[in-house]
mmCIF file of the C-alpha atoms, coordinates in Angstrom:
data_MODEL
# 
_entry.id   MODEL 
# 
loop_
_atom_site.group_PDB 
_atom_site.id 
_atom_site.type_symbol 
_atom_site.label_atom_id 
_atom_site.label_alt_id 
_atom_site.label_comp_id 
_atom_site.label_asym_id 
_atom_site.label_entity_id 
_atom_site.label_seq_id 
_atom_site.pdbx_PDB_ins_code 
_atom_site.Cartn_x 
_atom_site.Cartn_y 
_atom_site.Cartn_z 
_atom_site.occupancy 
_atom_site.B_iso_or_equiv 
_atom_site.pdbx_formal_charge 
_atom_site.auth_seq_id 
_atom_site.auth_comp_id 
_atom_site.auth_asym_id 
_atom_site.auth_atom_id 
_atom_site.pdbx_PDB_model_num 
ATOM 1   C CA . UNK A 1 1   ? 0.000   0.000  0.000  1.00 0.00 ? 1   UNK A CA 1 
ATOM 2   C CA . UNK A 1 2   ? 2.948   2.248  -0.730 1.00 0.00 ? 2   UNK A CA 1 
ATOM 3   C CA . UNK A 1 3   ? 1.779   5.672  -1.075 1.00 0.00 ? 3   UNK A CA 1 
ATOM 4   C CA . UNK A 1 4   ? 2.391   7.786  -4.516 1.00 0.00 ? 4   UNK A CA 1 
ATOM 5   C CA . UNK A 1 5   ? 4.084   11.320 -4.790 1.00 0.00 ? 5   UNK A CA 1 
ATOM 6   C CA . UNK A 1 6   ? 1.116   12.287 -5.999 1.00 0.00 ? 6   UNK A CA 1 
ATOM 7   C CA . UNK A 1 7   ? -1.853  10.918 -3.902 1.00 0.00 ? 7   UNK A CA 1 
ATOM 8   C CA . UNK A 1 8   ? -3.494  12.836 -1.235 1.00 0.00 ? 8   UNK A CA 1 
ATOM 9   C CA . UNK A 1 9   ? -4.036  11.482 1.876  1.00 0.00 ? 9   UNK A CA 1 
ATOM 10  C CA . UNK A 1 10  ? -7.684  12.304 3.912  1.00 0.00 ? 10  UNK A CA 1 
ATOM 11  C CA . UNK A 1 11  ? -8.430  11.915 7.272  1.00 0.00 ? 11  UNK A CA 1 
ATOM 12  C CA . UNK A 1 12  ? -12.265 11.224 7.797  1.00 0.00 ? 12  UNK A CA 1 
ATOM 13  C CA . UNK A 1 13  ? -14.035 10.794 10.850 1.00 0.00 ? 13  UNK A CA 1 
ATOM 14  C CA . UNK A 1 14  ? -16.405 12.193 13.912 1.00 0.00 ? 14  UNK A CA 1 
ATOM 15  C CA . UNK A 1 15  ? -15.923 15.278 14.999 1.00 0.00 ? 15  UNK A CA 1 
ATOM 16  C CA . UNK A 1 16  ? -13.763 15.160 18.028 1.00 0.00 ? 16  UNK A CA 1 
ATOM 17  C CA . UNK A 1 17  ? -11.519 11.757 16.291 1.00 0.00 ? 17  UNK A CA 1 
ATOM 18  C CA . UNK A 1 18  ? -8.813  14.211 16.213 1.00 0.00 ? 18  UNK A CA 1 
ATOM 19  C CA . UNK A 1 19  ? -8.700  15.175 12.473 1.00 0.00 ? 19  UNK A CA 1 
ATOM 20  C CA . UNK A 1 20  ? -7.202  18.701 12.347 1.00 0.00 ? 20  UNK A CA 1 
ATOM 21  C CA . UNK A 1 21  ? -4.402  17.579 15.407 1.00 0.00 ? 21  UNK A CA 1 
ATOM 22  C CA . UNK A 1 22  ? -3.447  14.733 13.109 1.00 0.00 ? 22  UNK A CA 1 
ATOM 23  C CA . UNK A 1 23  ? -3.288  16.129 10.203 1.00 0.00 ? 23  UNK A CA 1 
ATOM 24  C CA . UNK A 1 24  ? -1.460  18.645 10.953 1.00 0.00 ? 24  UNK A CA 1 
ATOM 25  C CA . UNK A 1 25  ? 1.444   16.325 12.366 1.00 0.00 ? 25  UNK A CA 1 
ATOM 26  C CA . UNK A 1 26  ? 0.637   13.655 9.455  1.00 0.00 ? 26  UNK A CA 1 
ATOM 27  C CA . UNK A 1 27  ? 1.543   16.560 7.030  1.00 0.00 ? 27  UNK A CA 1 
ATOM 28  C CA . UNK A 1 28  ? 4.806   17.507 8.996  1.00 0.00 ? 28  UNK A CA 1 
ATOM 29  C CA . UNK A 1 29  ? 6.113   13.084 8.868  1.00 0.00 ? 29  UNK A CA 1 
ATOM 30  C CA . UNK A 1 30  ? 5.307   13.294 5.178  1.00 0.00 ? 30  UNK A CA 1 
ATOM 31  C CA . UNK A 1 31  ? 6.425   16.740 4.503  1.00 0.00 ? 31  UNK A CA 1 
ATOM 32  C CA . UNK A 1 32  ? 2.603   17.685 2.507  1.00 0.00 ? 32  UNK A CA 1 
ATOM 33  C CA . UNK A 1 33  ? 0.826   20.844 3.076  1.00 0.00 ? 33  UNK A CA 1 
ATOM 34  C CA . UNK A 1 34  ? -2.307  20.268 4.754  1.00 0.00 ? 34  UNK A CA 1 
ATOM 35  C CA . UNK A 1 35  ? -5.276  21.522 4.122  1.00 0.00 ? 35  UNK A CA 1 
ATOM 36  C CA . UNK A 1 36  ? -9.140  21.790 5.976  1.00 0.00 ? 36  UNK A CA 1 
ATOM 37  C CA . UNK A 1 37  ? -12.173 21.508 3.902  1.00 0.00 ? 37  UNK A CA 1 
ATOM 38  C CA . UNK A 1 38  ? -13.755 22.832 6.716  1.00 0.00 ? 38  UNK A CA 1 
ATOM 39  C CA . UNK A 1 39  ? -11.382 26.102 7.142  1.00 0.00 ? 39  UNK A CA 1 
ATOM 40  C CA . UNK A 1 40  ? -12.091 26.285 3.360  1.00 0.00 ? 40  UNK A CA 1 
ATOM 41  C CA . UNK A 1 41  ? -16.154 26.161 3.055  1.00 0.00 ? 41  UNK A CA 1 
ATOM 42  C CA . UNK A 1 42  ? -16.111 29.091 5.714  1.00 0.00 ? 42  UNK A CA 1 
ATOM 43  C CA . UNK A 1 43  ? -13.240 30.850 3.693  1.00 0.00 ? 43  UNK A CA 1 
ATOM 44  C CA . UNK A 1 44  ? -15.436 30.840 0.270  1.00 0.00 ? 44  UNK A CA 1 
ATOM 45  C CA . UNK A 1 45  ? -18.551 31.226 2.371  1.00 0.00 ? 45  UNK A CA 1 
ATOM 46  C CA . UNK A 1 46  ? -17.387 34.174 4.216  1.00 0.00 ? 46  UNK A CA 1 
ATOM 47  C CA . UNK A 1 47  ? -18.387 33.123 7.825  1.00 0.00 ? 47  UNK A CA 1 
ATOM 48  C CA . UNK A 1 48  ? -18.523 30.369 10.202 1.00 0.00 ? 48  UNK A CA 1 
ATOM 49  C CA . UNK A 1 49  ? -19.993 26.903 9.900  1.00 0.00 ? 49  UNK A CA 1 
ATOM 50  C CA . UNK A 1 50  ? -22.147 27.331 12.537 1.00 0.00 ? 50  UNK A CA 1 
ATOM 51  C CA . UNK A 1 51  ? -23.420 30.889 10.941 1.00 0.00 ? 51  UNK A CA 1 
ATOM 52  C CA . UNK A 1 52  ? -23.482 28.545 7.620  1.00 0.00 ? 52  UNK A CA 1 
ATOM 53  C CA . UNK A 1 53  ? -26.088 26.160 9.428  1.00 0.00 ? 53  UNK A CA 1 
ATOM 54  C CA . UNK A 1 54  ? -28.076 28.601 10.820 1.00 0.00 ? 54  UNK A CA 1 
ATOM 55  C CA . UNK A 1 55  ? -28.427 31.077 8.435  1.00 0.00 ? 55  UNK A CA 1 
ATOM 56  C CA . UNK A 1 56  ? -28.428 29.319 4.714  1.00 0.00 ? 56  UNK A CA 1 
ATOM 57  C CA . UNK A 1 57  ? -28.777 25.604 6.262  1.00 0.00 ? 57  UNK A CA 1 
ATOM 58  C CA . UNK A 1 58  ? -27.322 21.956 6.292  1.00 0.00 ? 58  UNK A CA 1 
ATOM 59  C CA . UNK A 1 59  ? -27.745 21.669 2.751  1.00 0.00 ? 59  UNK A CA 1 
ATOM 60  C CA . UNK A 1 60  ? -26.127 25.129 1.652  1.00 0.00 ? 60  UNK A CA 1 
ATOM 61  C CA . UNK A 1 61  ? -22.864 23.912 3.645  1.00 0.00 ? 61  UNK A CA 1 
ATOM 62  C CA . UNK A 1 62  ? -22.833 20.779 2.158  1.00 0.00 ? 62  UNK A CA 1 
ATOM 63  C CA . UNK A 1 63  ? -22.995 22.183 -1.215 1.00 0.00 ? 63  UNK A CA 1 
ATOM 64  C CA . UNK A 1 64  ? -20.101 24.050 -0.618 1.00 0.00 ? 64  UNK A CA 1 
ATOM 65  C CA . UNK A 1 65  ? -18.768 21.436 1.253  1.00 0.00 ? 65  UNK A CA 1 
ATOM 66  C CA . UNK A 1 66  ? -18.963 18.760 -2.069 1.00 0.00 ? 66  UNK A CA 1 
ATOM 67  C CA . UNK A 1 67  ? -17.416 21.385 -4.428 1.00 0.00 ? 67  UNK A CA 1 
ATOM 68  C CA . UNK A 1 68  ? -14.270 22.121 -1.736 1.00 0.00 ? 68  UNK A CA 1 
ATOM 69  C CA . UNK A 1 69  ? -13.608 18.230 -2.029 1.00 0.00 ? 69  UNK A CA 1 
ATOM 70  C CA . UNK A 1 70  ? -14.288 18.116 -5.848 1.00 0.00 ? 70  UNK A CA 1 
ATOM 71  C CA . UNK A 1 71  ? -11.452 20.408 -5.888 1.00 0.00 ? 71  UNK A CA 1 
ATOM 72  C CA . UNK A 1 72  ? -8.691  18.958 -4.130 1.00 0.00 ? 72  UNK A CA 1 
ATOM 73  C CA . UNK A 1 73  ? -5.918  17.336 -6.164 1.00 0.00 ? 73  UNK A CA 1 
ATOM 74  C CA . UNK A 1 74  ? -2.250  16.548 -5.350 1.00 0.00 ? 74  UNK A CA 1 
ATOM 75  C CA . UNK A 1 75  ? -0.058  15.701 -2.750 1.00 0.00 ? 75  UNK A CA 1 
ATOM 76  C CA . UNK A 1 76  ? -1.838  17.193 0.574  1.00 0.00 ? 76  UNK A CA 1 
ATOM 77  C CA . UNK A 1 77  ? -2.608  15.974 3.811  1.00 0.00 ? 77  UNK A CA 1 
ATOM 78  C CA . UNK A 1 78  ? -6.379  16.907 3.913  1.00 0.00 ? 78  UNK A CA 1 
ATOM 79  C CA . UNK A 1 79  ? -8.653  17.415 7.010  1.00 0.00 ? 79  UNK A CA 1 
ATOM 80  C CA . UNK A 1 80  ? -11.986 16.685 6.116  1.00 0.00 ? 80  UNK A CA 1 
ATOM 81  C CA . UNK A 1 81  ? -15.423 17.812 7.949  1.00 0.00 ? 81  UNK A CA 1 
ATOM 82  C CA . UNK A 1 82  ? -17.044 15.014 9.344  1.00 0.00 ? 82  UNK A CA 1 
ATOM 83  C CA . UNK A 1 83  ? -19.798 14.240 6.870  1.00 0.00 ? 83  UNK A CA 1 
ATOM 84  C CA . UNK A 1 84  ? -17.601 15.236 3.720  1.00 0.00 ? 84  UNK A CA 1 
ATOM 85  C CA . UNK A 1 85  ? -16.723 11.339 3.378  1.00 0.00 ? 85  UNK A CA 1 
ATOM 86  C CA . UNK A 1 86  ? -20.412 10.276 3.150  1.00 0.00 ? 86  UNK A CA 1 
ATOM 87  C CA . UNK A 1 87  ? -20.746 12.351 -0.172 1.00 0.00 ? 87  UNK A CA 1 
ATOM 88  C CA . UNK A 1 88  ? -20.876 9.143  -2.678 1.00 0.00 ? 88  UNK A CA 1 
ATOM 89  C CA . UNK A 1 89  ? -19.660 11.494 -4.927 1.00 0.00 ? 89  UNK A CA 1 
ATOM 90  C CA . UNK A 1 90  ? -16.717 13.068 -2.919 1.00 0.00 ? 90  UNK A CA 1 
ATOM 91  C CA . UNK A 1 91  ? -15.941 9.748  -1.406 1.00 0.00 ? 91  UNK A CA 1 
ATOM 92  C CA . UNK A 1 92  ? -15.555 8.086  -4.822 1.00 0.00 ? 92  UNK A CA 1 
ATOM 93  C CA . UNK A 1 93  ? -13.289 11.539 -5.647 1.00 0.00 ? 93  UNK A CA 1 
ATOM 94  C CA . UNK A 1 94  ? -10.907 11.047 -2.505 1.00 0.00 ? 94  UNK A CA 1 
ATOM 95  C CA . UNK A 1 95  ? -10.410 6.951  -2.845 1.00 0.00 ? 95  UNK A CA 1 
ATOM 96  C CA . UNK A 1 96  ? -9.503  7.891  -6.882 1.00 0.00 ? 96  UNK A CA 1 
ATOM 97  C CA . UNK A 1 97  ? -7.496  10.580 -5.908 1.00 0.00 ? 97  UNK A CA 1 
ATOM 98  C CA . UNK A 1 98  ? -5.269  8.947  -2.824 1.00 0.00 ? 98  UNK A CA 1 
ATOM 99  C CA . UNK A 1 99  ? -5.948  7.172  0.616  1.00 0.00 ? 99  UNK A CA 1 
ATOM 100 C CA . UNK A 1 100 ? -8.453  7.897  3.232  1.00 0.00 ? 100 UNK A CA 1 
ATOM 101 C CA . UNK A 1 101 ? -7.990  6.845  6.487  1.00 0.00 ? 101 UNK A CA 1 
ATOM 102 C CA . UNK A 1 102 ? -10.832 6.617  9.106  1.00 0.00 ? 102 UNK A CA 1 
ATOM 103 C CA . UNK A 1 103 ? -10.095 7.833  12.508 1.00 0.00 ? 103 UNK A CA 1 
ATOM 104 C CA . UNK A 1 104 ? -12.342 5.420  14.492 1.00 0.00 ? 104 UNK A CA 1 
ATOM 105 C CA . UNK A 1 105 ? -13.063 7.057  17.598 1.00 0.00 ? 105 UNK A CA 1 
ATOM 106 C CA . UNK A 1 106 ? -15.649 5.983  20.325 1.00 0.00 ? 106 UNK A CA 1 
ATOM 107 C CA . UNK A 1 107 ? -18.456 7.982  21.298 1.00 0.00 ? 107 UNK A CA 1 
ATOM 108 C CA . UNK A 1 108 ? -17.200 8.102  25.026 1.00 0.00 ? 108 UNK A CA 1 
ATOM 109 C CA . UNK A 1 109 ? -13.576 9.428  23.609 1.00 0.00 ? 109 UNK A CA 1 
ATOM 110 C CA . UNK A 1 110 ? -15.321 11.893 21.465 1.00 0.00 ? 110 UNK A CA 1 
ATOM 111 C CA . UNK A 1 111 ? -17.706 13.669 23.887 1.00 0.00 ? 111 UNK A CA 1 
ATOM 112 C CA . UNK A 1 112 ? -14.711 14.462 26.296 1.00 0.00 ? 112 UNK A CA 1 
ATOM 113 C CA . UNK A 1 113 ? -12.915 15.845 23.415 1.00 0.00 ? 113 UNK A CA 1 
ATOM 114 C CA . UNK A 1 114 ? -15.695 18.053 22.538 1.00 0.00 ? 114 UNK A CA 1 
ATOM 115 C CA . UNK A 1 115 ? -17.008 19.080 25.535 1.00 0.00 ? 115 UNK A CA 1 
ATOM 116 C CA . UNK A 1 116 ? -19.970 21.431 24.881 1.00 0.00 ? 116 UNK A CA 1 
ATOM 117 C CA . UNK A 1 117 ? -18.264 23.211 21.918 1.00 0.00 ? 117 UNK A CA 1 
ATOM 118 C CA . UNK A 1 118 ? -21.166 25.199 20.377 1.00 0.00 ? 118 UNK A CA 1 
ATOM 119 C CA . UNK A 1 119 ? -19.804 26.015 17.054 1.00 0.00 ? 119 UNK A CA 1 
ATOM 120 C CA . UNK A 1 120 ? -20.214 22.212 16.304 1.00 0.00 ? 120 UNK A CA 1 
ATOM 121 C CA . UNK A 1 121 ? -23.569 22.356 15.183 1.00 0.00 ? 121 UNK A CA 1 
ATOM 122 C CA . UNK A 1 122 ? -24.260 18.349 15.117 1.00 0.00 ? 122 UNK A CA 1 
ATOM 123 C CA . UNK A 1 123 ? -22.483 17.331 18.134 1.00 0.00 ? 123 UNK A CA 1 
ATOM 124 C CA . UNK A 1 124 ? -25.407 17.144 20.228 1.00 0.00 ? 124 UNK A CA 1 
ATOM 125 C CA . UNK A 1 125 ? -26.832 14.428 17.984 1.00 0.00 ? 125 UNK A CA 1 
ATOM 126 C CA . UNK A 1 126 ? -23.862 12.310 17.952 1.00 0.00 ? 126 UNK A CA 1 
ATOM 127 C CA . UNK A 1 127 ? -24.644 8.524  18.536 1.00 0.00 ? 127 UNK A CA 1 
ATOM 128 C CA . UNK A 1 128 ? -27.379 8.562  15.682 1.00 0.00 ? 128 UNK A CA 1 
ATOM 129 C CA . UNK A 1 129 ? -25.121 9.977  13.534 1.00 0.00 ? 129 UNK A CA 1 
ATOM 130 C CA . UNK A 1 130 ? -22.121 7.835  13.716 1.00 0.00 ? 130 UNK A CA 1 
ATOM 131 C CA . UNK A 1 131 ? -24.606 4.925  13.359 1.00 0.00 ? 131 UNK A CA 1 
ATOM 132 C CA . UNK A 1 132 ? -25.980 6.571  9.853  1.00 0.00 ? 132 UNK A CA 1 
ATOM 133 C CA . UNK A 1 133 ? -22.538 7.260  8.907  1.00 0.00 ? 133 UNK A CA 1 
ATOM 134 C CA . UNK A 1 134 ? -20.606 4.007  9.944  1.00 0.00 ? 134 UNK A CA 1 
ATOM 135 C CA . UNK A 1 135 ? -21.596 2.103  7.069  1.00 0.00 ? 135 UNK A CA 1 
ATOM 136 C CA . UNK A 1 136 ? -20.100 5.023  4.494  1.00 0.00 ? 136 UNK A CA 1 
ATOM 137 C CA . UNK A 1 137 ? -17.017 5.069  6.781  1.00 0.00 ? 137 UNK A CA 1 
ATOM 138 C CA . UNK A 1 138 ? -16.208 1.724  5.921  1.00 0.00 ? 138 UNK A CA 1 
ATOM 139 C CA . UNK A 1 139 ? -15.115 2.870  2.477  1.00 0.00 ? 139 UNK A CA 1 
ATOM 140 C CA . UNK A 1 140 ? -11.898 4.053  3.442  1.00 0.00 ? 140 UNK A CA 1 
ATOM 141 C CA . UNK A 1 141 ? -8.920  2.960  2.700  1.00 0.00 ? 141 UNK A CA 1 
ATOM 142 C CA . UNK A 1 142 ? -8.314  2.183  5.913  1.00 0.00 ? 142 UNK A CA 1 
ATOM 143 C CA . UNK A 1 143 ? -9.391  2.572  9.909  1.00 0.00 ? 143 UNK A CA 1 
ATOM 144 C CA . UNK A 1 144 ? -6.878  3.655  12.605 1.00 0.00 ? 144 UNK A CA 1 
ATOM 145 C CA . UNK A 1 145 ? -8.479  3.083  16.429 1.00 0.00 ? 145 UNK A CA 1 
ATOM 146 C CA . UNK A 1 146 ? -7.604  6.394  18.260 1.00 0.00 ? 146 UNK A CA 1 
ATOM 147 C CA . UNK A 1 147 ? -8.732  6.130  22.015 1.00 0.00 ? 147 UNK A CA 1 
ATOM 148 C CA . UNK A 1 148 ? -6.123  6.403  24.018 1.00 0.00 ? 148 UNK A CA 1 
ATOM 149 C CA . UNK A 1 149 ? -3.534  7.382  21.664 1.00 0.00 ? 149 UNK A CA 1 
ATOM 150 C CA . UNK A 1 150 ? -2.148  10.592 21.387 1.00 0.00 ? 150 UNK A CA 1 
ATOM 151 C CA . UNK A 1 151 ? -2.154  12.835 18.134 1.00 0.00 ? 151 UNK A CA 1 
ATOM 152 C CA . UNK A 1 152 ? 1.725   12.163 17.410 1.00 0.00 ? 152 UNK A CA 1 
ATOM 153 C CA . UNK A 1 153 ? 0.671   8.088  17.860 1.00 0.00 ? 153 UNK A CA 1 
ATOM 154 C CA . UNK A 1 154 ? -2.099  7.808  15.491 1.00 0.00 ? 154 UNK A CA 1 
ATOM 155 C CA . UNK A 1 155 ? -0.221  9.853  13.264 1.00 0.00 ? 155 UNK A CA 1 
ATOM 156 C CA . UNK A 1 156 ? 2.770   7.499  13.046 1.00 0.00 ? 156 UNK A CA 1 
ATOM 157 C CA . UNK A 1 157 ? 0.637   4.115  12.809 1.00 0.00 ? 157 UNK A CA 1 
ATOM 158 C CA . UNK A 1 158 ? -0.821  6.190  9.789  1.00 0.00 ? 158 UNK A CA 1 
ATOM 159 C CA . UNK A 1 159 ? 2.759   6.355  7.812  1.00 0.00 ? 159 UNK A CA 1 
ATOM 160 C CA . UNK A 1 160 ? 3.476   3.287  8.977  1.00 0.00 ? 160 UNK A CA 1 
ATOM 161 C CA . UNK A 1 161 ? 0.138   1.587  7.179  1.00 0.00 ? 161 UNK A CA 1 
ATOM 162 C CA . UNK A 1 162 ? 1.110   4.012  4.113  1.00 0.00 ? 162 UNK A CA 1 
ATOM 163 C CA . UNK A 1 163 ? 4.691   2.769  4.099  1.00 0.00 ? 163 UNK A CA 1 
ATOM 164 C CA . UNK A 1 164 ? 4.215   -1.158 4.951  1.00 0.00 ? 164 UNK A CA 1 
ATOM 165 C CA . UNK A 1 165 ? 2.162   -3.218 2.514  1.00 0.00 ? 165 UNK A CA 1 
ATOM 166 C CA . UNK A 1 166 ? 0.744   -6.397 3.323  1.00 0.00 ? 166 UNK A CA 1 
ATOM 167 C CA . UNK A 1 167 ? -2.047  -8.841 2.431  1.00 0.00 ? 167 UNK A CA 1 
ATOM 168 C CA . UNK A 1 168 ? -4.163  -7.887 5.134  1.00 0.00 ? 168 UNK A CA 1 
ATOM 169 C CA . UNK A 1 169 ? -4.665  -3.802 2.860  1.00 0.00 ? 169 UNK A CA 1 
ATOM 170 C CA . UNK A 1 170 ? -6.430  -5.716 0.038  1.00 0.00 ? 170 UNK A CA 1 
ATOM 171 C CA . UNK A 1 171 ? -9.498  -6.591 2.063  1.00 0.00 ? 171 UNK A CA 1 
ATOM 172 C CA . UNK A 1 172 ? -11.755 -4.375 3.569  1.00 0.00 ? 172 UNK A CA 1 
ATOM 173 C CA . UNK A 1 173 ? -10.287 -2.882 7.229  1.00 0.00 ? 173 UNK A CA 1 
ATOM 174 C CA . UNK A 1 174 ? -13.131 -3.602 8.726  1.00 0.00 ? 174 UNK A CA 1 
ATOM 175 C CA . UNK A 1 175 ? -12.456 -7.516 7.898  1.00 0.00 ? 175 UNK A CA 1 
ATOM 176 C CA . UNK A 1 176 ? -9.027  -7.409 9.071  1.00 0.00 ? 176 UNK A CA 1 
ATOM 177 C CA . UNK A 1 177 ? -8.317  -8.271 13.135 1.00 0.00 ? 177 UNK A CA 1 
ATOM 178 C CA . UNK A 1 178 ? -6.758  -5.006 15.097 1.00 0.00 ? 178 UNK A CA 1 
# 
């Protein structure tokens, strides 16, 4: 499962799986500018997501959230928003375009990362929205646990599954013992 010069390499998740953190050191080990779809649907829109959400709607940021990921090409380390993955369209973009890793985090994990952060507009409804968005998920490339495991840790066992091939990568991750 060597990884490309070319080939991007996504992060998808929850909110609170540690995305940004990890991406951010994931860029730095494979020396690729990272970039946030997020930080880039409130650049074009002008404001914040949570001013997206309330003011235009779900469906107005994930508009602009489908054409941010339509865009992205090349060798970057990419932070997506949580739901960008579960785009059939956008996913089928990312997995042509380079790897996408799923930072499995657990629901306990997540809710003490995230606390009662307000500008996370779907973080009170959590638990039913993993469930809906588990099964899209499963189309990455492949799954990295994270509770427990610092940012610098689950950014390493990343490389390392980029860098080390083996017969366990051609099935499904969710097949494969951890």
């Amino acid at each position: 499962m060597s990884l490309a010069p070319g080939e991007l390499v996504a992060l998808a998740g929850m909110m609170g799986s540690g995305k940004s953190t990890v991406a951010g050191i994931l860029g730095r080990l494979l020396g690729r500018p990272v970039v946030s779809t997020d930080a880039r649907v409130e650049a074009r829109a002008g404001k914040p997501i949570a001013a997206i959400f309330a003011e235009d709607g779900e469906a107005r940021f994930r508009a602009l959230e489908r054409a941010e990921v339509a865009a992205l090409r090349g060798p970057l380390v990419v932070d997506l928003g949580g739901g960008a993955f579960c785009d059939p369209e956008g996913a089928g973009h990312l997995l042509r375009a380079g790897r996408v890793v799923f930072l499995d985090v657990s629901a306990a994990e997540a809710a003490r990362r995230i606390g009662g952060q307000a500008h996370r507009p779907l973080a009170a409804s959590w638990v039913p929205l993993l469930a809906a968005r588990l099964p899209r998920y499963r189309r990455a490339s492949f799954a990295v646990e994270v509770d427990g495991l610092a940012p610098g840790a689950v950014a390493r066992r990343i490389v390392d599954r980029l860098r080390a091939p083996s017969a366990a990568e051609r099935r499904p991750w969710w097949e494969v013992e951890r």
